[in-house]
C-alpha positions in Angstrom: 0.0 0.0 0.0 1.0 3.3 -0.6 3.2 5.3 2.5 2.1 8.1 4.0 3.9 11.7 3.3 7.3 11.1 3.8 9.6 13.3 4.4 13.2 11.9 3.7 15.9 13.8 5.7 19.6 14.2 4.5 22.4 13.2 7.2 25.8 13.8 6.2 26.9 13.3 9.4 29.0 10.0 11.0 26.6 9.5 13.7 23.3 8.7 11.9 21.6 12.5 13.3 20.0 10.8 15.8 19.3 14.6 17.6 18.3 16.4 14.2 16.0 13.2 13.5 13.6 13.5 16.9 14.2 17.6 16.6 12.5 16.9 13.2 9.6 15.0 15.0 8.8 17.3 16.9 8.1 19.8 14.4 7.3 18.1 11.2 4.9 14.7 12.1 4.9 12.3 9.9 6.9 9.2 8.5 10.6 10.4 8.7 13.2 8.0 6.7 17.0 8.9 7.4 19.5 9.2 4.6 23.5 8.8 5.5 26.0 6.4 4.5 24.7 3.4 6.0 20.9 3.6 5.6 21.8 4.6 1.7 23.3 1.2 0.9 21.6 -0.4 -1.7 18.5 1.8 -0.7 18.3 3.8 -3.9 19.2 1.3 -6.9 16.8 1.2 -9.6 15.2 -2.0 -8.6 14.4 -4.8 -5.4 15.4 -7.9 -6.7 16.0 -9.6 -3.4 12.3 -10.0 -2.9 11.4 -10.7 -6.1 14.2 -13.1 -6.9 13.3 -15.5 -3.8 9.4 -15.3 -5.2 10.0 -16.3 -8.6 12.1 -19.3 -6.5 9.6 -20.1 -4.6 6.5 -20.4 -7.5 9.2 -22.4 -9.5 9.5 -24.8 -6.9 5.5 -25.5 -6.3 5.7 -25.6 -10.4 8.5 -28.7 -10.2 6.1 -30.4 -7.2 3.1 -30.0 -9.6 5.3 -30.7 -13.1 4.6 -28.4 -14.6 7.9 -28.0 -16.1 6.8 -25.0 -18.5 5.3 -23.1 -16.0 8.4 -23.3 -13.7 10.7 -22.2 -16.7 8.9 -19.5 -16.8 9.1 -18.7 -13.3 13.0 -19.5 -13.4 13.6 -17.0 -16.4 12.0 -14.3 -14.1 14.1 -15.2 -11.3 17.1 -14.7 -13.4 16.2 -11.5 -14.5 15.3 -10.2 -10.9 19.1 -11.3 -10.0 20.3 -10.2 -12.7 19.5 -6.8 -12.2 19.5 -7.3 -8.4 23.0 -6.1 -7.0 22.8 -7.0 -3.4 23.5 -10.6 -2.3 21.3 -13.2 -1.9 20.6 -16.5 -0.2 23.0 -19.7 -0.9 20.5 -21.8 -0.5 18.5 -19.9 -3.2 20.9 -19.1 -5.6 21.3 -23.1 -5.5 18.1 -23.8 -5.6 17.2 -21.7 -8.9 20.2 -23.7 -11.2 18.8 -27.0 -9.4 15.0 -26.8 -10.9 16.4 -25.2 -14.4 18.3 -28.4 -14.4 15.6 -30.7 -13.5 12.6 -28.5 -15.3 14.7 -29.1 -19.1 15.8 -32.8 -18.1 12.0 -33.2 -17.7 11.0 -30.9 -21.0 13.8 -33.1 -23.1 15.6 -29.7 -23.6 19.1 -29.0 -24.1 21.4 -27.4 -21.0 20.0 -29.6 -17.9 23.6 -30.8 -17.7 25.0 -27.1 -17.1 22.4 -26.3 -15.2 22.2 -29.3 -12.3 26.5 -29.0 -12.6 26.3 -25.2 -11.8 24.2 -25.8 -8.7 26.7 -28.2 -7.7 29.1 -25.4 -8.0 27.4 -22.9 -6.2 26.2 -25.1 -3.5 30.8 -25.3 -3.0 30.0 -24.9 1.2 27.2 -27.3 1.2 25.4 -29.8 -0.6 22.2 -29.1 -3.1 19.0 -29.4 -1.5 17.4 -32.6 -2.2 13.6 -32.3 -1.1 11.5 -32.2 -3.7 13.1 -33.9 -6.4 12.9 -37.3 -7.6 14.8 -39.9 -7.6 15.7 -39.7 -11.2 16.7 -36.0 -11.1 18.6 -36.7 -7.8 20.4 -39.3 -9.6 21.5 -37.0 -12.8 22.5 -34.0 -10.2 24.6 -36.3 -8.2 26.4 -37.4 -11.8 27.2 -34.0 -12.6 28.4 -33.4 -9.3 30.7 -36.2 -9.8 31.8 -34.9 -12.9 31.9 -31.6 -11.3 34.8 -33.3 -8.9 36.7 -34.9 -11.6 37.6 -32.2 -13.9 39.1 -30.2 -10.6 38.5 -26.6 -9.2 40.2 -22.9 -10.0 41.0 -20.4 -7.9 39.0 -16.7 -7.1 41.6 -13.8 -6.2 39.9 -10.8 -4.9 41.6 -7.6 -4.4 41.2 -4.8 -1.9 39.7 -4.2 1.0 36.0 -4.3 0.8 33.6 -7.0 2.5 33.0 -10.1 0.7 30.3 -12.9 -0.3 30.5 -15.7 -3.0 27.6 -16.8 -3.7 25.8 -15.4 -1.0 28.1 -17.0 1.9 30.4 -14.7 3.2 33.7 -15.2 3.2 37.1 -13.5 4.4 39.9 -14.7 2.9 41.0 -13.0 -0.6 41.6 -16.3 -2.1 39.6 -18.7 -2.3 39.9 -22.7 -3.9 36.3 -23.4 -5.7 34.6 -25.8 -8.1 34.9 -24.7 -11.6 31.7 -22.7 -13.1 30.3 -19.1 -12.4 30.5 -17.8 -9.1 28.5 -14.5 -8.0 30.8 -12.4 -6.2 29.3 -9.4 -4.1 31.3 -6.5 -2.2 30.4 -3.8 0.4 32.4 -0.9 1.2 31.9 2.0 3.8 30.5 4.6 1.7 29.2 3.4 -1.4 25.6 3.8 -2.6 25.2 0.3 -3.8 26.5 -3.4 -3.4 29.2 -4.3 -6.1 28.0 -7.3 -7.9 29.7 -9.3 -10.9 29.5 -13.4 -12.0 32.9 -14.7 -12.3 34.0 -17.4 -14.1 36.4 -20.3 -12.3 37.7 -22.6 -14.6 39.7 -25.8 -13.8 43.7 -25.4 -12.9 43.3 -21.9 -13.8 43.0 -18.5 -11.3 41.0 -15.7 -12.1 41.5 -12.2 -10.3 38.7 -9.3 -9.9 38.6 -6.1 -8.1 35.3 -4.5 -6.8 34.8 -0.9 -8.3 32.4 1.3 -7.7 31.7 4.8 -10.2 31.5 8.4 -9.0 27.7 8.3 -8.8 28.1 5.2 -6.8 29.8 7.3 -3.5 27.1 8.1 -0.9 28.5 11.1 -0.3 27.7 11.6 -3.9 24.5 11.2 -3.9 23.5 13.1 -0.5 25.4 16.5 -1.4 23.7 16.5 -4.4 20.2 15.9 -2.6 21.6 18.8 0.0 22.4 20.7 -3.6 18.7 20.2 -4.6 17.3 21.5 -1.0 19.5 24.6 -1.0 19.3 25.3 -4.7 16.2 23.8 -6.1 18.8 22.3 -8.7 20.5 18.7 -8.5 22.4 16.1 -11.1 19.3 13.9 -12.9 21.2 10.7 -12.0 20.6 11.8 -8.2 16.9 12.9 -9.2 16.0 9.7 -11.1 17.3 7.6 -7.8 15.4 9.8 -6.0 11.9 9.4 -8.0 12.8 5.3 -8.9 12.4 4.9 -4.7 9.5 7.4 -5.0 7.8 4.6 -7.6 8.9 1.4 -5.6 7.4 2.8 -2.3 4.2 4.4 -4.0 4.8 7.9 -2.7 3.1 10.4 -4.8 5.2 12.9 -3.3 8.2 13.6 -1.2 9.7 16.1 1.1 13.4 16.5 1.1 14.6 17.8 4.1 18.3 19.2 5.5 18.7 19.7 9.6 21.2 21.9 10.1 23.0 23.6 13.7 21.6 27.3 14.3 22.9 29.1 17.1 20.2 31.0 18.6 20.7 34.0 20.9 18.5 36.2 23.0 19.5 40.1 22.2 18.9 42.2 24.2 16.3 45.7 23.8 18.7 48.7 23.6 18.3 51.8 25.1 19.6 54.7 26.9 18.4 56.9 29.8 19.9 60.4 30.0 21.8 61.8 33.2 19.8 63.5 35.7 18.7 67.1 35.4 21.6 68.7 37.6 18.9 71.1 39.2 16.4 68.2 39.9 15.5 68.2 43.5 17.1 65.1 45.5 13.9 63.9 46.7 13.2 63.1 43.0 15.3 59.6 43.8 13.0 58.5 46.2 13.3 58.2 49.9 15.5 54.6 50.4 13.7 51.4 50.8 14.5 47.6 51.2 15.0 45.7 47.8 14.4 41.4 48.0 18.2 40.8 49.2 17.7 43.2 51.6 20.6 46.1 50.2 18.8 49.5 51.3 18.2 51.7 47.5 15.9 54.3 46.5 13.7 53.2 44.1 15.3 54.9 41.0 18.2 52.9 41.8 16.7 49.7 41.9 14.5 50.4 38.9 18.4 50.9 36.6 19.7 47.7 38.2 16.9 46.1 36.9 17.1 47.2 33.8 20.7 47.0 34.0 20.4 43.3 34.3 17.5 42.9 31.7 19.4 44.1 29.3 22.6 42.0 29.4 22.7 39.1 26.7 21.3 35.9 26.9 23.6 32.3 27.3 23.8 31.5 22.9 21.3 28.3 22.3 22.0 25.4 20.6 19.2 24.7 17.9 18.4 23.9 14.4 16.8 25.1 11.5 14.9 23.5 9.1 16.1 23.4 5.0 13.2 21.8 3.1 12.4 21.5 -0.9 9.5 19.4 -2.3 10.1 16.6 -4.9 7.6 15.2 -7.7 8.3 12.1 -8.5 6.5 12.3 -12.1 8.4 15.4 -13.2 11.2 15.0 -10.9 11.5 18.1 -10.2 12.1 20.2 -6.9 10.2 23.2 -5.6 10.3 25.5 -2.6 6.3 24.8 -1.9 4.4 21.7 -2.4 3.1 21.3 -5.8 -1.1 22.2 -6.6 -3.1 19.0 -6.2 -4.8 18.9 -10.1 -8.2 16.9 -9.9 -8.7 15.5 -13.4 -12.5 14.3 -14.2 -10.7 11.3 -15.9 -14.1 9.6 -16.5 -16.9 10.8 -18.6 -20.3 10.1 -17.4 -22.2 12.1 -20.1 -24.7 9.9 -22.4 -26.6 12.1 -24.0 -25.4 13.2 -27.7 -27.5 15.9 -30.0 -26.5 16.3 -33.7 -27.5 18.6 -36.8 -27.1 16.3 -40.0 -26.5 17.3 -43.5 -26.3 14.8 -45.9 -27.1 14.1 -49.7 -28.8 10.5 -51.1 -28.8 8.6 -54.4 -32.6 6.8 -54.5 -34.9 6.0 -57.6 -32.6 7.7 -59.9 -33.1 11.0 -57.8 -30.6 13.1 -55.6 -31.9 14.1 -52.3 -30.5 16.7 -49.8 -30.8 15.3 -46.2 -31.5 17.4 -43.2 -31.6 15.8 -39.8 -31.9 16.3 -36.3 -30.0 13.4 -34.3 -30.0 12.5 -30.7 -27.5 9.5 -29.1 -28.2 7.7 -25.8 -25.1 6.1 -24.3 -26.0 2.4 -22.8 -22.9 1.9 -21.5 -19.2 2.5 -22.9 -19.1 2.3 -26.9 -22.9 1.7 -27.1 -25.5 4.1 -28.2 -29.1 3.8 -29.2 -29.7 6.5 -32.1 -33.0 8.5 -33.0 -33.3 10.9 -36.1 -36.0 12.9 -37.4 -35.9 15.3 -40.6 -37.2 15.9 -44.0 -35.5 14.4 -47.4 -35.7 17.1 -50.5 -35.6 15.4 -54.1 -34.3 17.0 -56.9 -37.9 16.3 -58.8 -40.8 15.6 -58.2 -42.4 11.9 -56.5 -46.0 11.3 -57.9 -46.9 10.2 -54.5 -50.3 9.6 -55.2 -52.8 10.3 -58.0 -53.5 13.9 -56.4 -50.4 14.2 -54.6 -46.8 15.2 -55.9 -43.8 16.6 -54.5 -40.7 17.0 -53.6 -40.2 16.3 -49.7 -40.8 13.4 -47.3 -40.4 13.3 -43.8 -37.7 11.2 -42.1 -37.7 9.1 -39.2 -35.0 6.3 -38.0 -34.4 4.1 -34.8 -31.3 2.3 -34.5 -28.0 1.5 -32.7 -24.6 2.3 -32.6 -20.8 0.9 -31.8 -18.6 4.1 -31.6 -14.7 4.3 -30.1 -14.2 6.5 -27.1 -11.1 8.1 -28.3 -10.8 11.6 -30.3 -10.4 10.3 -33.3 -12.3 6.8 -33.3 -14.4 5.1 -36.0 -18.3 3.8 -35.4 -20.8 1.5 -37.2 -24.5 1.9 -37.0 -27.7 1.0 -38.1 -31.5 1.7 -37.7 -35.0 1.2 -39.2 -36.3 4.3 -41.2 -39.1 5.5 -42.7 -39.4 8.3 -45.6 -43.2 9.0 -45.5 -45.0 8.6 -47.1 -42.6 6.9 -50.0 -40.1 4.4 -48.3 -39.4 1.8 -45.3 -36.6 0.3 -45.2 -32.8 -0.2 -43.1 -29.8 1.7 -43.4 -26.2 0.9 -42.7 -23.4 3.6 -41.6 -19.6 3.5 -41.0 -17.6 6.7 -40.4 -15.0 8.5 -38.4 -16.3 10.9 -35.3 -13.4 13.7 -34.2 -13.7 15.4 -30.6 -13.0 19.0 -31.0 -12.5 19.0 -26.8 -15.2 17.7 -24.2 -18.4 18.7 -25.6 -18.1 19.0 -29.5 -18.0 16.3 -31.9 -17.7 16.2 -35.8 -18.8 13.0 -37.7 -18.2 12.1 -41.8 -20.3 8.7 -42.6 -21.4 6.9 -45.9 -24.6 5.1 -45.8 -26.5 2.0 -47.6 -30.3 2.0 -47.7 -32.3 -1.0 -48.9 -35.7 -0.8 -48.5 -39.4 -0.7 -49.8 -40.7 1.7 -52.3 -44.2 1.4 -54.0 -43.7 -2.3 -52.9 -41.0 -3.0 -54.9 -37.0 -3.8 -53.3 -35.0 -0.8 -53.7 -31.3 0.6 -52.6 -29.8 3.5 -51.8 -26.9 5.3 -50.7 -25.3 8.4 -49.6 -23.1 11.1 -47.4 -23.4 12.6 -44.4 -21.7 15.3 -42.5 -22.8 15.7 -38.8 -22.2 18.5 -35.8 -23.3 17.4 -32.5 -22.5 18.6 -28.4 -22.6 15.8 -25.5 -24.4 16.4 -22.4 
């Protein structure tokens, strides 16, 4: 589920700002996640693998107990991915476990590489031995032939330089040389400072040694990353390698939003008020000063007296406060972009719960070797999404006259139609209709339409169709076709 606000605060200093972190607390609630050079550590790479690695593990495994050999391919191809762009450490027993079921999933299938892949679990599993539960005993038998083999051809040796913490394979280790069985060997570092876990698959091979030093790129140092952060808070500006770290952890822990925050020591101290009182009128009468009286420590004083010592000692500056002060910026993760005040919330009316279309229709017709001019007035009903039921009424003008009955000719007939409608829900989308009609008093029949509607913005839409009209005139089967341009506003 998504995290509450968050505000992430910056700590560039060795002892984890344990202070600044509950002086943040107390004024700025909410979920407070620490930054420094040991929280960092593999905190912001562009991906979580460790969880998903051991899931797509785990489903492989049920797959093998339910053969279902494809299925657990699959899962095993997304393990390998998660690892492969996982570069923490991981689980022996895991890292085992994933060659063990490739091996026994394509020995099952009839594929090619089960060899390599039961013969690299044996490898990897150099401090143990390969779990057996789950297998049969077929499969146990071919893993335990490659681990033969595995013995035979002989081991290789790892060299690993500097001075960084190791694993192989997921089992750590301390020695910078190490004796293993021949195949790829997953070597992971840690050192104090870097943003991320070095990660790399070595290759042993039999008789032979193979050498490898962890490095780690300029991006890669913590220190990196959080002076650029501190960068963005004071400046509003930052490298887009540090922002894109920065919004992929925004993504992963579903925080629409984020507050970057800096602690920093302020000295705070009480000044005084100044003034200043003017010497005494040399001609003021001495009873001005007051007759003496008895101040709290018991020192005789007139009362002007003790009124300046009080101010005397009011005025003297304050012992200097330690304190902080708060640097903040906010941080969008869409944009990823930094600002000094939290960005607008924009409410978008992302669905569109208007059904009711009305239309003016123009169109011209080909019927009973006449041309007609069409006017219409069209109203659509949504159903649902895509559906519409479609109503038209109007008037038909031929280009000569009907003899529509012995006493009766002319040129216009009325035009009614009841039909239904598919139609996209994009701006540009195509549709397909059709309805019953009726020309009175001349013609009853169908029609057929197919067009292309465009959404000027939310209310306005424009419509081009072609139409096909069979139908009954004078009793006799007729066709028909035309055009059609339409204008029409949504409510």
């Amino acid at each position: 589920m998504p995290l509450p606000d968050i505000t992430l605060m910056l700590c560039r200093a060795p002892d984890g700002c344990e202070e600044e972190r509950q002086w943040l607390a107390s004024v700025q609630p909410g979920l407070i996640v620490v930054a420094d050079e040991v929280r960092s550590l593999d905190t912001f790479v562009m991906t979580d693998g460790a969880s998903s690695f051991a899931e797509a593990v785990q489903s492989a495994d049920y797959a093998v107990a339910d053969r279902k050999w494809r299925s657990a391919i699959g899962h095993l191809d997304r393990a390998a991915a998660a690892l492969g762009a996982w570069p923490g450490t991981v689980e022996n027993h895991l890292l085992v476990r994933m060659y063990l079921l490739r091996g026994v999933a394509l020995r099952n299938l009839g594929r090619d590489g089960a060899e390599v892949a039961l013969r690299q679990a044996a490898a990897s599993a150099w401090k143990s031995e390969p779990d057996p539960r789950g297998i049969e005993a077929a499969d146990q038998l071919a893993l335990d032939t490659e681990r033969r083999k595995l013995l035979g051809g002989g081991g290789g040796t790892l060299l690993v330089e500097g001075n960084a913490t190791l694993w192989v394979d997921g089992i750590p280790v301390e020695r910078r040389s190490l004796e293993l069985p021949a195949g790829l060997h997953r070597v992971t570092a840690v050192e104090p400072g870097r943003l991320r876990t070095f990660v790399a698959s070595v290759p042993v091979l039999p008789g032979r040694s193979v050498t490898i030093r962890p490095e780690w790129g300029p991006t890669d140092d913590t220190a990196w990353l959080l002076s650029e952060l501190a960068r963005g808070v004071e400046e509003l500006d930052a490298d887009p390698l540090a922002l894109l770290a920065l919004s992929d952890w925004c993504v992963r822990h579903e925080a629409p939003a984020l507050t970057l925050v800096e602690v920093v020591p302020a000295l705070a101290i009480d000044l005084p008020p100044s003034f200043a009182v003017s010497a005494p009128d040399p001609g003021r009468p001495d009873a001005s000063a007051g007759a003496p009286i008895s101040q709290e420590a018991g020192i005789p004083a007139t009362f002007e007296a003790a009124t300046a010592e009080a101010a005397e000692a009011a005025g003297e500056p304050g012992r200097p406060l330690n304190t902080y002060r708060l640097r903040s910026a906010y941080f969008d993760p869409v944009t990823r972009r930094l600002s000094a005040e939290p960005a607008p919330i924009v409410m978008a009316d992302t669905v569109d719960n208007r059904r009711f279309r009305l239309s003016a229709r123009l169109g011209w017709r080909h019927q009973l070797e006449r041309e007609h001019a069409t006017i219409d007035a069209r109203a659509h009903y949504r159903l649902h999404l895509g559906s519409y039921v479609v109503g038209e009424l109007g008037v038909v003008v031929a280009d000569s006259d009907y003899n529509l009955y012995a006493d009766w000719t002319g040129t216009t007939l009325l035009h009614a139609a009841l039909g239904y409608r598919w139609q996209g829900e994009k701006t540009l989308s195509p549709f397909i209709g059709a309805a019953l009609e009726v020309q009175a008093p001349l013609w009853v029949g169908a029609y057929t339409e197919m067009g292309l509607g465009l959404r000027f913005d939310r209310d306005w839409v424009g419509e081009i169709a072609v139409n096909q009209h069979p139908g009954f005139a004078g009793g006799e089967l007729e066709f028909a076709y035309g055009l059609s341009l339409s204008l029409g506003r949504r409510w």
